[in-house]
C-alpha positions in Angstrom: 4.4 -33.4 4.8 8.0 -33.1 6.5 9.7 -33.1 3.0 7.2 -30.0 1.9 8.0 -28.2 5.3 11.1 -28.5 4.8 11.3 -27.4 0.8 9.4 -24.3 1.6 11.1 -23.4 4.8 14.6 -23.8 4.6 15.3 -23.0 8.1 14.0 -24.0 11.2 14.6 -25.3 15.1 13.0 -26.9 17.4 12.6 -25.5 21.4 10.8 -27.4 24.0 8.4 -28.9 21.6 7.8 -25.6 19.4 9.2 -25.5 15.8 9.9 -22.6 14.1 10.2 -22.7 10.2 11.4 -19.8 8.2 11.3 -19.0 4.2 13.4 -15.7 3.1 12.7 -13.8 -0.1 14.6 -10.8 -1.6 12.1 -8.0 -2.7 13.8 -6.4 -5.8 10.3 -4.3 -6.6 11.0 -2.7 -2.8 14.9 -2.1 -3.3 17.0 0.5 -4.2 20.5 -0.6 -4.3 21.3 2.6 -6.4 20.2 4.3 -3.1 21.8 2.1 -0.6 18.3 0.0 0.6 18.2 -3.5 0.1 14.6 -5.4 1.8 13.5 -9.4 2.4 10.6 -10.5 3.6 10.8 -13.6 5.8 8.0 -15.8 6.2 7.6 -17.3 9.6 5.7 -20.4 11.0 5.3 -21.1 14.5 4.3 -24.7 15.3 2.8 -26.1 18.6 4.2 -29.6 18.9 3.2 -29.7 22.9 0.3 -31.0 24.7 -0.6 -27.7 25.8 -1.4 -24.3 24.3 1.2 -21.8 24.1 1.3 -17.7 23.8 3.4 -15.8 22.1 4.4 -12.6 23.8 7.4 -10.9 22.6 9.9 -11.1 20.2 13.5 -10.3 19.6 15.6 -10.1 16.8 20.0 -9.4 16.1 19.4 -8.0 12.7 23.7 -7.8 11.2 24.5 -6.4 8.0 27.5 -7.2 5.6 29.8 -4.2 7.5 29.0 -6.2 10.9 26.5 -3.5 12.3 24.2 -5.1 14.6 21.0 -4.2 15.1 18.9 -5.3 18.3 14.9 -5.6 18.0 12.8 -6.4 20.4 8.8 -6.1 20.9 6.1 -6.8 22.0 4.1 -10.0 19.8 4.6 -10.7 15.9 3.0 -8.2 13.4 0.8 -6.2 16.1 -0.3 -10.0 17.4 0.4 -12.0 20.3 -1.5 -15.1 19.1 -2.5 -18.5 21.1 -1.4 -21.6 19.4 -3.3 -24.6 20.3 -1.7 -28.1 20.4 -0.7 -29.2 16.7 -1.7 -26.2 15.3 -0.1 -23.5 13.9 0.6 -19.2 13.5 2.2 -17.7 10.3 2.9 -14.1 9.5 5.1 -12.2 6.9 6.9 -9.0 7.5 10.1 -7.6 6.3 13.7 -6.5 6.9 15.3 -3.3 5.0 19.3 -3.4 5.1 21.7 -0.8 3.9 24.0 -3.2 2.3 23.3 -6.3 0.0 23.7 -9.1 2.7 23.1 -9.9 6.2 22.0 -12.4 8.6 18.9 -12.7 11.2 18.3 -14.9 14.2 16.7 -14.5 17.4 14.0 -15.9 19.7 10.3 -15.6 20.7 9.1 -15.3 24.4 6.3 -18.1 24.8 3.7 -18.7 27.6 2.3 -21.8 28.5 -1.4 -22.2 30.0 0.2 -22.7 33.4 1.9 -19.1 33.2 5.6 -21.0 33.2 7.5 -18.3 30.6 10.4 -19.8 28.0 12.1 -18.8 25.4 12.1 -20.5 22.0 15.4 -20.0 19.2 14.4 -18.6 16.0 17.0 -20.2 13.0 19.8 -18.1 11.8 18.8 -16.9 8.0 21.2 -15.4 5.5 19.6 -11.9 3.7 21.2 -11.4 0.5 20.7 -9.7 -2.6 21.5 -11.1 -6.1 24.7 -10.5 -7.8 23.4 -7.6 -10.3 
């Protein structure tokens, strides 16, 4: 099961017994290069390797394009969520990133909750965006 993990998300880290797996795609059918708008969805997993539930409750992202901008998300939950994950269980959600150049990178970390109210933070893996040579 680690080998298919693994072939389908090709990033991921592990943070005080959470794993995070990510998958990347580029969406040609929602990009305009001719209009300077390149957009990926990503594709995240959240697993619960503890012995306790955990909550996520925030989020935040360094979103950098190709010229080096940086961009700096944070919010509240994932995709209007902040879901419980029980012991070896699992979340997943899909949303997207636009870019206004053809490449660029994403990394960044939730804000977890175990049931005893302790708060920690866990890495999300660096992923590359980028476009295909046209």
């Amino acid at each position: 099961m680690a080998d298919i993990l693994s072939s389908l998300f090709a990033h991921q880290a592990q943070t005080a017994g959470v794993m995070v797996r990510v998958s990347v795609a580029y969406l040609a059918e929602q990009s305009s290069p001719e209009a300077g708008r390149w957009f990926w969805s990503y594709h995240i997993r959240i697993e619960n390797q503890r012995d306790t539930a955990v909550q996520l409750l925030a989020r935040h992202w360094v979103i950098t394009d190709a010229r080096g901008d940086i961009h700096d998300v944070r919010g509240q939950g994932v995709v209007g969520d902040t879901p419980r994950i029980e012991p070896s269980e699992s979340y997943d959600y899909v949303s997207g990133c636009p870019l206004e150049t053809s490449s660029g990178a994403m990394a960044g970390e939730f804000h977890m909750v175990d049931e005893y109210g302790s708060t920690f933070d866990i890495k999300i893996p660096p992923f590359e965006l980028s476009a295909p040579a046209s």
